[in-house]
Structures are given as structure tokens and as C-alpha cells.
C-alpha positions as CSV (number, residue, x, y, z in Angstrom):
1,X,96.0,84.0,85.8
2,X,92.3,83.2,84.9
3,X,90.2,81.8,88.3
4,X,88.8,78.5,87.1
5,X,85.4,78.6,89.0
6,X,84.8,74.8,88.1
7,X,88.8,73.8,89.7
8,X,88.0,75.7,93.1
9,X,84.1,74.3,93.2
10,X,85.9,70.9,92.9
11,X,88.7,71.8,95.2
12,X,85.9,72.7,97.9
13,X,84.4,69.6,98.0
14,X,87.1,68.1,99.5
15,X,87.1,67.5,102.8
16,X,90.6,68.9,103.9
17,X,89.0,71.8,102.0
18,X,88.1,74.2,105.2
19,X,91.0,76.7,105.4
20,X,90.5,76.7,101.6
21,X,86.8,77.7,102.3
22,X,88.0,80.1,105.1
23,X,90.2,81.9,102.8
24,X,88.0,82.2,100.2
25,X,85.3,84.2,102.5
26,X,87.3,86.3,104.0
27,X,89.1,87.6,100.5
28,X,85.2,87.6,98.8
29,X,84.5,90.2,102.2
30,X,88.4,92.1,101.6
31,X,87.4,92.4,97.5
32,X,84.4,94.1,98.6
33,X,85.9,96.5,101.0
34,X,86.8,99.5,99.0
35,X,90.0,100.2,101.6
36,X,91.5,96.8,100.2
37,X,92.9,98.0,97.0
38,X,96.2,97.2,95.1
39,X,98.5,97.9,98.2
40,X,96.7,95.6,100.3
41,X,96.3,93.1,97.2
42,X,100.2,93.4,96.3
43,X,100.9,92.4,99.6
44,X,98.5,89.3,99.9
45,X,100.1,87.8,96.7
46,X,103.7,88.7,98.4
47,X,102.7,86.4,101.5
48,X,101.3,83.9,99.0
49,X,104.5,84.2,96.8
50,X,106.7,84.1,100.0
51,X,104.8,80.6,101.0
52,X,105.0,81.8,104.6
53,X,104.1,84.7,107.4
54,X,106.9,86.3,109.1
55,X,106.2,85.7,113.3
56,X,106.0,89.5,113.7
57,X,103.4,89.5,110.9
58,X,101.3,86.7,112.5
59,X,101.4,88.5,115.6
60,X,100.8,92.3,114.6
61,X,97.3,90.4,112.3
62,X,96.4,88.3,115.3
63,X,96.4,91.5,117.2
64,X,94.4,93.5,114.8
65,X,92.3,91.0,114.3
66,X,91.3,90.8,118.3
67,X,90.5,94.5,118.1
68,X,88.4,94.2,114.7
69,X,86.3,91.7,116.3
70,X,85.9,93.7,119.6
71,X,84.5,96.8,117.4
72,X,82.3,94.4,115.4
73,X,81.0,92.7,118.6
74,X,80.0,96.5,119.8
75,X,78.4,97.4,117.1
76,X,76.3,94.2,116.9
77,X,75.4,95.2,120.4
78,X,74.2,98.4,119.4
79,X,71.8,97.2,117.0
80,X,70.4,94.1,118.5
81,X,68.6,94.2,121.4
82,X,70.1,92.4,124.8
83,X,68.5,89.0,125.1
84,X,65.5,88.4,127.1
85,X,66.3,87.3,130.6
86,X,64.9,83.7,131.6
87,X,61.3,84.0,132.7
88,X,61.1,83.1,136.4
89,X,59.4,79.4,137.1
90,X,55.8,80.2,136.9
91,X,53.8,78.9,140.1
92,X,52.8,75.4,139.8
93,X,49.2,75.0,138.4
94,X,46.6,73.4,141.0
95,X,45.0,70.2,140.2
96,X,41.4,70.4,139.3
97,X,39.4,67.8,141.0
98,X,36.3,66.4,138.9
99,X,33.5,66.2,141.2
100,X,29.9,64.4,139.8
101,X,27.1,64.5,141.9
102,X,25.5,60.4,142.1
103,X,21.9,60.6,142.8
């Protein structure tokens, strides 16, 4: 089956469109990923086929899925430096008084 690029564009627009959208990014991130090849692929179209996810299958992803975002949260720690802590109240600035001399 040929991907019609102008049916999905259209289907996007929608507004009950988000898990659409959702879906769509994370299989444009999987199709890049080298490790998701035809095993991974043939399963995908399986769930799709099957029109649901087993309970045990929704629970072992959701688990996987905390742990993937736990290693991607340390590594983005690694490389980004720790935010900068709140600079302490600086000391209030004293009031100038304008003095003239009337002579």
C-alpha cells in the first residue's frame, strides 16, 4: 500500500488529529533507528492488524518505556549543564539625593 502524503497532510489538520500526530513521530524516530527492522515492523502492522494491545503488552511497553525515558533523561544530563541557581536578591540600591547649592 502506497502512503498518500496529501491524505495524511489532510488527515493532520484535523483537530482530533493528535494521537495521529503522535504516532506518526514516533514511527518517523523507529524508521530511523537501524534496530527497528522487519521483526519489529512485522509486529507493529500485527497490533495494527489485530485493532488492539493485549494488557500484558500495554504493560511490559509502558514499562520499557519508563526505563527508556530514565536513560534518556541521564544522558541529557550529562551533556547539558545543571541550571543556574537563582541569584540571591541583590541589596537594595540607595536613593541618590540631588542637592543644588541656591546662592
Amino acid at each position: 500500500m502506497k502512503v498518500s502524503t496529501h491524505e495524511l497532510l489532510l488527515a493532520l489538520r484535523a483537530p482530533n488529529s493528535g494521537w495521529l500526530a503522535a504516532l506518526v513521530c514516533a514511527l518517523d524516530e523507529a524508521l530511523q533507528d537501524p534496530d527497528f527492522g522487519e521483526p519489529q515492523r512485522r509486529l507493529v502492522r500485527a497490533l495494527l492488524d489485530a485493532g488492539h494491545v493485549p494488557g500484558a503488552v500495554a504493560v511490559a511497553a509502558n514499562e520499557r518505556l519508563e526505563r527508556f525515558e530514565e536513560t534518556v533523561k541521564d544522558l541529557h544530563s550529562l551533556f547539558v549543564a545543571p541550571a543556574a541557581e537563582p541569584a540571591a536578591e541583590a541589596a537594595p540600591r540607595p536613593k541618590l539625593t540631588l542637592c543644588g547649592n541656591v546662592a
